[in-house]
Steps between C-alpha positions, in 0.01 A plus 500: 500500500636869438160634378127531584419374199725152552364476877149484379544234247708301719238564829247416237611150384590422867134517590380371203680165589433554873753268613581609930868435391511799297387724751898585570534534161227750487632711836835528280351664259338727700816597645725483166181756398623695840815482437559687165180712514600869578380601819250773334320149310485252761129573683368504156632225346461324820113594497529410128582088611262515756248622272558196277543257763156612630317493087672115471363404878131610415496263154713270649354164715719276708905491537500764243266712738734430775830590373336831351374593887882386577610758290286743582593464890862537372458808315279679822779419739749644287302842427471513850861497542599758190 
């Protein structure tokens, strides 16, 4: 998960299959994301996931609408923190 690019598509198919045990899965590529972002990219690429997360919750129903508000809690805490 170097890129913004691979974080979406991976973030993507994790709420897409909404499985609960991939919500770790999904919080390590948020931070892989945070990890090799410059410092100058991360609050927009950050707001970038969110952004997704938040277009997949309002089409999604169900465990798929769940894991997408997961993600979307995940990503607020850690703007909060950058």
């Amino acid at each position: 998960m170097s890129g913004l690019a691979d974080s979406l598509s991976f973030l993507r198919l994790l709420i897409a299959r909404g499985d609960p045990k991939g919500i770790p899965l999904a919080m390590g590529a948020i931070d892989d994301y945070l990890a090799m972002a410059p410092v100058s990219a991360r609050h927009r690429g950050l707001r970038v996931l969110q952004q997704d997360a938040l277009d997949l919750h309002v089409t999604s129903v169900g465990v798929q609408r769940s894991f997408a508000e997961t993600v979307d809690a995940y990503i607020e805490r850690k703007l909060k923190e950058e």
